[in-house]
N, C-alpha and C positions, 0 to 999 in steps of 0.2 A: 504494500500500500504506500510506504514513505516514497520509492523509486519512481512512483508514479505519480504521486503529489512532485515530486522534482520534475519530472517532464512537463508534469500539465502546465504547473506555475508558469515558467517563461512564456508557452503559448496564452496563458491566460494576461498576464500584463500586457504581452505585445499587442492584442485584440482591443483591450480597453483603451491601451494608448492611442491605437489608429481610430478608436471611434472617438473620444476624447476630442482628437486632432481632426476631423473630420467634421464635428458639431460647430467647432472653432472655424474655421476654414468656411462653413456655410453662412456665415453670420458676416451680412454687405461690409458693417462699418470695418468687420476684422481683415479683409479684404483685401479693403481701400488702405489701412493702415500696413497690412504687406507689402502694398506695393510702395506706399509712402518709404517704407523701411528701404525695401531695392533702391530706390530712384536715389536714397540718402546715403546708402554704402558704395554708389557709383564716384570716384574721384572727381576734381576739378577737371576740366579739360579731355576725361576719357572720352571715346566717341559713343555716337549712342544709336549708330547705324551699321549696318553689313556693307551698304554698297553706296557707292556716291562720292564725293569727294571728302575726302578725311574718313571715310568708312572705314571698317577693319576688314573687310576683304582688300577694300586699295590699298593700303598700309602693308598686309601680309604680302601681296603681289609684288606693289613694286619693294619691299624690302628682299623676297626672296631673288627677283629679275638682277638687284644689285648683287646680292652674293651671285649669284649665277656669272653673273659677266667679271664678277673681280677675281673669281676662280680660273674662269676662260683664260682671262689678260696672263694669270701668274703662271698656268700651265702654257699659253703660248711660249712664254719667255723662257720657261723650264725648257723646254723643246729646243727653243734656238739654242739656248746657252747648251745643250747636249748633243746639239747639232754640230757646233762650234768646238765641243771637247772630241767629240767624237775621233779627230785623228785619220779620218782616213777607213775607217774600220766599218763594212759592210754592214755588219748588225747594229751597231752603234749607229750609225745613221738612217737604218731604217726605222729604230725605235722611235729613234727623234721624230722621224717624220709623220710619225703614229701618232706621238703626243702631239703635234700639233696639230694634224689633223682631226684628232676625237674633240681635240680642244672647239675648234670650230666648230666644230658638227653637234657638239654640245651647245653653244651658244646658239648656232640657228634653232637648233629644235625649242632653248628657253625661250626666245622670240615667236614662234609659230606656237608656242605652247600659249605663250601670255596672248597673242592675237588670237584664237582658240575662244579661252575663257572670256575677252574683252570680246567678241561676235556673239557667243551665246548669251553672256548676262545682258548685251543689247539687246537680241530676240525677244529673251524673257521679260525682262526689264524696262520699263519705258523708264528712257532719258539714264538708265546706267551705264552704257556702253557711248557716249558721247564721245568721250576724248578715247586718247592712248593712255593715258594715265587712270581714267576715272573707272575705273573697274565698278 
């Protein structure tokens, strides 16, 4: 009997709690006082949108398009400087030519990625896709 009173109890609190939280949660003023609570735990200056300009998809986008291309730039230069050590050496310079190559082909693909997402959230979106920037 005690093994079982140990099981039930946690299922029994957990029940009362959700109903509890549930009675609370139905009640307008308590609500309206949630969301007053959100809107008051959101910083000065955070954004309070997905999309548009200062949106947090534009933000994520172009912050990621910047890593993207500052990677490109350091692997390019990898490539040359290993082009340039290379010496003469067959394999050594096809490596090279590899890292520069994927180097590129990485930066157009981040390009055509980010034109991609900046065509569909236009589709979707009225007035999201306006600029190159405004995801």
């Amino acid at each position: 009997m005690r093994g079982l009173l140990r099981t039930i109890r946690p299922i029994v609190l957990a029940m009362v709690f959700v109903t509890v939280s549930l009675v609370g949660i139905s009640d307008p003023t308590a609500a309206y006082s949630a969301q007053e609570g959100v809107q008051a735990a959101r910083g000065d200056g955070q954004p309070t949108e997905l999309f548009g300009s200062g949106g947090i998809i534009t933000t994520l986008t172009n912050t990621l398009l910047f890593v993207v291309g500052a990677l490109s730039v350091i692997m390019i230069i990898v490539g040359g400087l290993r082009y340039i050590i290379s010496g003469g050496n067959a394999s050594a310079v096809s490596a090279a030519k590899n890292t520069v190559l994927y180097a590129i082909v990485g930066l157009i693909i981040a390009f055509l990625a980010f034109a991609a997402i900046n065509w569909i959230l236009g589709a979707l979106t009225p007035g999201a896709g306006a600029g190159y920037t405004d995801v």
